[in-house]
Steps between C-alpha positions, in 0.01 A plus 500: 500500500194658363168507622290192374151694619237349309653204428266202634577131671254282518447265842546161473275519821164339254557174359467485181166317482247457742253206569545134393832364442469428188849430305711784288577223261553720211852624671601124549434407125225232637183640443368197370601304890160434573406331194855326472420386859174351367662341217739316713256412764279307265793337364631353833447133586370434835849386672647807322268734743727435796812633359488852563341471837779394699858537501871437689735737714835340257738529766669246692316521821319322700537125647389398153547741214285421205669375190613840315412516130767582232399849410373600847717786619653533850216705688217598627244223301420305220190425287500255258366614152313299238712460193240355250335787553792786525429566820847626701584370802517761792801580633471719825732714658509742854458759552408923486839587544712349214532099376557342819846271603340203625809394694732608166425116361477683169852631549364811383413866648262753398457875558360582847212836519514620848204401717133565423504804780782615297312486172194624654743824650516596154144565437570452105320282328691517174827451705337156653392422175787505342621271789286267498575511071864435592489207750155379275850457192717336720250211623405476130867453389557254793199293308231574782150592359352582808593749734344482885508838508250808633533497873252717633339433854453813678759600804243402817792455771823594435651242658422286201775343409412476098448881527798589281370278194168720479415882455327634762213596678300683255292337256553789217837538532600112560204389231607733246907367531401130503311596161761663368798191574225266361447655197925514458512140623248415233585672204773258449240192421512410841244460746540679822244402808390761785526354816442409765138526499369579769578686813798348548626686769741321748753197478441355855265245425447590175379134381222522732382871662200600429464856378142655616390783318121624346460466153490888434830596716676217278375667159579853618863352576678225419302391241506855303859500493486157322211614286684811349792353450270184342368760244823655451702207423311210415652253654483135388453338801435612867653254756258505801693497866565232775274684801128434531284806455182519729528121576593368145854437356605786236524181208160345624322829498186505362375861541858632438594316157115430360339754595723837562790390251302314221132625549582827594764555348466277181859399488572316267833296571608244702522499933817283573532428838846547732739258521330252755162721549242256365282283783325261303324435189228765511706773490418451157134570532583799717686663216874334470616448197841350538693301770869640503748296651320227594753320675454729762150448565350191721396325133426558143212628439474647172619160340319180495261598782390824265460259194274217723296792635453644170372149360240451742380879596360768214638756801883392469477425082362869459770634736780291371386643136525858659814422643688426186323804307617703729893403510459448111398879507789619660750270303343663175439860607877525607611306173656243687500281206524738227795676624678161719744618791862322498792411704788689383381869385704815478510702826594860550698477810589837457218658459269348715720565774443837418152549548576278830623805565287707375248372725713497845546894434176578464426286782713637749323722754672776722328524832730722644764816412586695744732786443485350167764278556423306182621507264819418577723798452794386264729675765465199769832421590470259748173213475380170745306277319354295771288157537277324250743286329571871271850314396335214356151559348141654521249269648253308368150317655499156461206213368336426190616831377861449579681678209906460435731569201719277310759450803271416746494774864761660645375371787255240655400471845341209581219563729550122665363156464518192252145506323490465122364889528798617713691698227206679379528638824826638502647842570623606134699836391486619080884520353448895496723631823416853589849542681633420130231777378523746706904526470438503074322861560759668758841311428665809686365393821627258778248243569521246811231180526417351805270209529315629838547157689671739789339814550824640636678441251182694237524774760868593483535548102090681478712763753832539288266520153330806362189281367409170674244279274356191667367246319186331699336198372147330558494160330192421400391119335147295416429241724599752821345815673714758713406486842524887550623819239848516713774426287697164593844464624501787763556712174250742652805529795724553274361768328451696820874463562604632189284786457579626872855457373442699190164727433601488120369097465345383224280203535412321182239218614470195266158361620197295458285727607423726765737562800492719844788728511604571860794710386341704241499857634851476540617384178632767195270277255309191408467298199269192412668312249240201490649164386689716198559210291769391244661878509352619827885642598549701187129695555591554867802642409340729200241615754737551809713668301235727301573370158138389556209661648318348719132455381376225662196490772392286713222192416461415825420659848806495747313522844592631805476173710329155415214677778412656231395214260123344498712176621791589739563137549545282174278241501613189585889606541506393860351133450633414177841335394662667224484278219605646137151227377295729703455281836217233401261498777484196792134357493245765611722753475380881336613824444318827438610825319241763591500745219181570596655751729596715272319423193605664189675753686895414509844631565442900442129442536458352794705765664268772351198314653694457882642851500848334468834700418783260317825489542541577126110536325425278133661756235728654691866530370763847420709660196778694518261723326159671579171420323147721517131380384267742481188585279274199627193451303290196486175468220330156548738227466773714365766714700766772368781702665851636508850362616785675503875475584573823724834409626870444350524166352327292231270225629191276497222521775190278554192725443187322743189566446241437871187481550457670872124502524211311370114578563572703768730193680875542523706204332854492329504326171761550233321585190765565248887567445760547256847518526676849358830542387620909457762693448577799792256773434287272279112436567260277328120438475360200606211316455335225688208232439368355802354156516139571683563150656726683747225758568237240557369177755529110380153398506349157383623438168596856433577870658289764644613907443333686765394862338595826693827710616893344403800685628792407315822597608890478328756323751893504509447170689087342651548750865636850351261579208450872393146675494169287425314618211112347478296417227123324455443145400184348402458173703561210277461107493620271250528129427898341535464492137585779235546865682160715374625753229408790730746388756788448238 
């Protein structure tokens, strides 16, 4: 391969506009939304105003299911449209992760991505975006026009048990993605929504805890991720979150949605709320703009009560007026009704299994290679496949993101119980079996499964085999939190067994999220595999067996014991009945997140701050080849230097960018990052923009740059970074409005 010195990438690290969110309608054909929106306001007649305020969950659950109109779609929701005026109905569809199978009553399937930790291990934004493209077609073709897409709530426990539908714990990184699978999502005249917003950190009691944080911490944090990715992808709509933040409920929120997300901000779509998230009618004067599924909320509010209040107070007819511009926005900025989605459209099977694939490769991370056992040498004559249903399918996490193909799973699992929710929350495995895989790339060898049930029975064939691979899963589902980050089943038992039984173990870990790994000095290698979607077996094989090289690093911080989270205990675990609806609370009952702990500083962050070591550090993950970085220089906002490939084997690494010091004060912030892909002996220049919001302080109504000394430093992972290099910054303050040219 020849040297490609000179040669310049550009970061996708700066969105690519700053300030208010104003819309990129010229890429969505609508430029002319707001005045359309206008048009069609003035046009309404007054019992016309309630239509796109409220809609259905057309499914039949429920004691009584509402009556199910003829061109509603199986799904997520419905929203009637306005005919006389060519307004399109909305026709709303779960989830991030592909078109969801709401119990398969549409006796159809859909191509799974692997989780959003697996998306977010890829650190490619053109690779999610062409992701979020792909499952964007398929709920166009299935006639849904609106996608409730764009998970991005930051990683605050890992114990969360909707961890694996998000991307992270960084707001660059997981802000940049989400902006990225939005602007995919969208580009097929959908709308897409960012969710859930905000700080929606933990299932137990998610209907009612109340996160407490300070304005700032939330801006520097959670709310930065959803602002980049706002700028990046435009979303139509943002769907606000069931918890209360600082004492008010997410959908009811007055500072969050008026102030911060349409003041601020100046966002110009439509907040819908979650399915059953809405406590009464002024949620609308807080900032809600639509009640989804309003069966599942104690009334309608956004109906006939909207429509009385509206008569009778110049508060609710001025908001109910906003309420429709704004969904009348999205509709035309999207070219919902200019370019109408339909049941029956062509689908790529094919092909967007493929970049299923794609995705689950690039996701994969190695944690460990010792004695570089992997890859797999194509001379193993003798290999166990142990545990993790390997013989039947890759798992899968379970909820309103539920994904399945045609055929339905390979395998469900029901966790228990007779609720109308019960199979959302069951144990499913993707028709992709890694056995099946991994015997396509070495037919010469002998492979024997066993299922792990009896540890004996694992132990004896690890000890006859020359390569034992275990297969260790932690299901993950919304609705429930892990208690711990042991793996279930005594799987962490069995693991021990096998590798004492054979040092030349494998362990591939399917998982939710983080885990503790007892056994890990004594295994040959580890592999996170994520939730690896509708071809998760044929990318563990291509990885395992080096037809792939591993590239992928981690989003997320593994720590070294729950001790060292802000919040060993999970709030509320030990008091609260699971319940999939979120456990409503008995009278007087509350429940209190305190962010406030650690603020804006999360996952890789936090441990910087406490002096912690992880088990494995945020943007950590191996090759079977060696990268370099070298040649740091930073000049204002703008960063350059070299990677190269300096071992034996084409591959991709994750360049990071850190900022290590900041007026004299240490702090770890990543700044910047780019994925690289080279050829052995290759090197390549890169250069970096870094948003200044990452160098500076929230403060009221805008950020604050303090002038003096920044060390910057480039990391393999956030805790082994190479030399600091320091430059001088002017101290700075602007308004959370359009960046000041001499910061751009």
């Amino acid at each position: 391969m020849n040297h490609l010195r000179g040669s310049t990438v550009l970061i996708a690290a700066l969105p690519l506009a700053f300030g208010a969110l104003g819309p990129a309608l010229a890429q969505n054909g609508a430029s002319d939304a707001s005045a359309r929106a206008e048009a069609t306001l003035r046009r309404m007649r007054p019992a016309e105003k309630t239509v796109l305020t409220h809609g259905i969950m057309p499914l039949p659950i429920g004691e009584n299911p509402p009556p199910v109109p003829a061109e509603a779609i199986p799904g997520a929701g419905y929203v009637a449209g306005i005919p006389r005026l060519g307004v399109p109905s909305l026709r709303e569809t779960d989830a991030s992760l592909g078109v969801a199978y709401v119990f398969g009553l549409r006796k159809d399937g859909a191509t799974a991505l692997p989780s959003g930790l697996a998306m977010a291990s890829t650190w490619n934004p053109d690779l999610i975006e062409q992701g979020g493209r792909m499952i964007g077609g398929e709920a166009r073709a299935k006639g849904f026009n609106v996608l409730l897409a764009g998970g991005v709530n930051l990683v605050r426990d890992p114990r969360n048990g909707r961890n694996f539908e998000y991307l992270g714990e960084d707001p660059l990184l997981a802000g940049t993605l989400v902006g990225h699978a939005i602007r995919g999502i969208q580009s097929n005249n959908i709308i897409s929504t960012i969710k859930h917003f905000a700080l929606n950190g933990q299932e137990t009691g998610r209907k009612f805890v109340d996160a407490r944080i300070g304005e700032a911490a939330a801006r520097e944090s959670d709310l930065l991720a959803f602002r980049i990715g706002m700028e990046i992808g435009q979303p139509g709509s943002v769907m606000c979150a069931y918890n209360r933040v600082n004492g008010e409920q997410a959908c009811a929120n007055d500072w969050l949605l008026n102030r911060v997300l349409k003041g601020s901000w100046g966002y110009k779509g439509f907040v819908m709320s979650d399915w059953g998230a809405v406590p009464g009618l002024d949620a609308a004067l807080k900032g809600l703009d639509q009640q989804s599924g309003e069966q599942l909320d104690p009334g309608l509010f956004f109906g006939d009560r909207l429509a009385a209040a509206a008569r009778t107070d110049p508060a609710y007819a001025t908001r109910l007026d906003d309420m429709n511009r704004r969904v009348l926005w999205a509709i035309y900025a999207n070219g919902l009704d200019r370019v109408p989605a339909r049941p029956g459209g062509a689908i790529d099977v094919a092909a967007n299994a493929a970049v299923a694939q794609r995705v689950a490769e690039q996701g994969i991370v190695l944690l460990r290679n010792e004695r570089n056992a992997l890859p797999l040498a194509a001379s193993a004559r003798r290999i166990a496949v142990i545990g993790g249903y390997a013989d039947t399918g890759v798992l899968s996490g379970a909820g309103s993101s539920q994904v399945q193909g045609k055929d339905g799973p390979a395998l469900s699992i029901p966790l228990g119980g007779d609720g109308p929710f019960a199979s959302f929350i069951a144990q499913s495995y993707h028709r992709s079996v890694p056995l099946k895989a991994l015997r396509a790339l070495a037919p010469q060898a002998d492979f024997h499964f066993r299922d792990g049930r009896y540890i004996a029975d694992a132990v004896a064939q690890a000890k006859a085999a020359d390569v034992a691979i275990v297969f260790a899963n932690q299901w993950a589902t919304e609705g429930l939190d892990q208690p711990d980050l042991s793996l279930p089943n005594g799987q962490d038992a069995l693991i021990d067994a096998v590798v004492r039984a054979n040092p030349n173990t494998i362990v591939v870990l399917q998982t939710g999220g983080p885990v503790l790994m007892p056994w890990l000095d004594r295994t040959a290698a580890v592999v996170e595999a994520w939730f690896p979607g509708a071809r998760g077996a044929e990318a563990i094989a291509n990885v395992l067996f080096g037809r792939v090289n591993p590239s992928g690093k981690l989003p997320i911080t593994f720590p070294a014991g729950t001790s060292q989270l802000p919040r060993p205990q999970l709030d509320g675990f030990d008091t609260l009945e699971p319940d999939f609806a979120g456990g409503m609370p008995r009278p007087g009952m509350t429940l209190q997140a305190n962010y406030a702990i650690e603020g804006s500083d999360l996952g890789y962050r936090w441990n910087a701050r406490k002096g912690h070591q992880a088990l494995f550090p945020f943007g950590y993950g191996l090759s079977y080849t060696q990268f370099g970085m070298t040649g740091l220089r930073v000049d204002g906002m703008k960063a350059r230097f070299e990677v190269a490939n300096t071992g034996q084997r084409d591959g991709a690494t994750i360049a990071q960018l850190y900022l290590v010091e900041r007026a004299g004060k240490p702090v770890r912030r990543l700044v910047g990052f780019q994925r690289v892909q080279l050829g052995r002996g290759a090197s390549q220049r890169v250069d970096l923009v870094i948003d200044p919001r990452l160098l500076a302080d929230a403060v009221s109504e805008g950020w604050s740059m303090p002038g003096g000394r920044y060390r910057f430093a480039l990391g393999n992972d956030a805790e082994h970074l190479g030399e600091a290099i320091t430059t001088q910054l002017q101290a700075r303050r602007w308004s959370d409005g359009p960046l000041p040219t001499s910061l751009q």
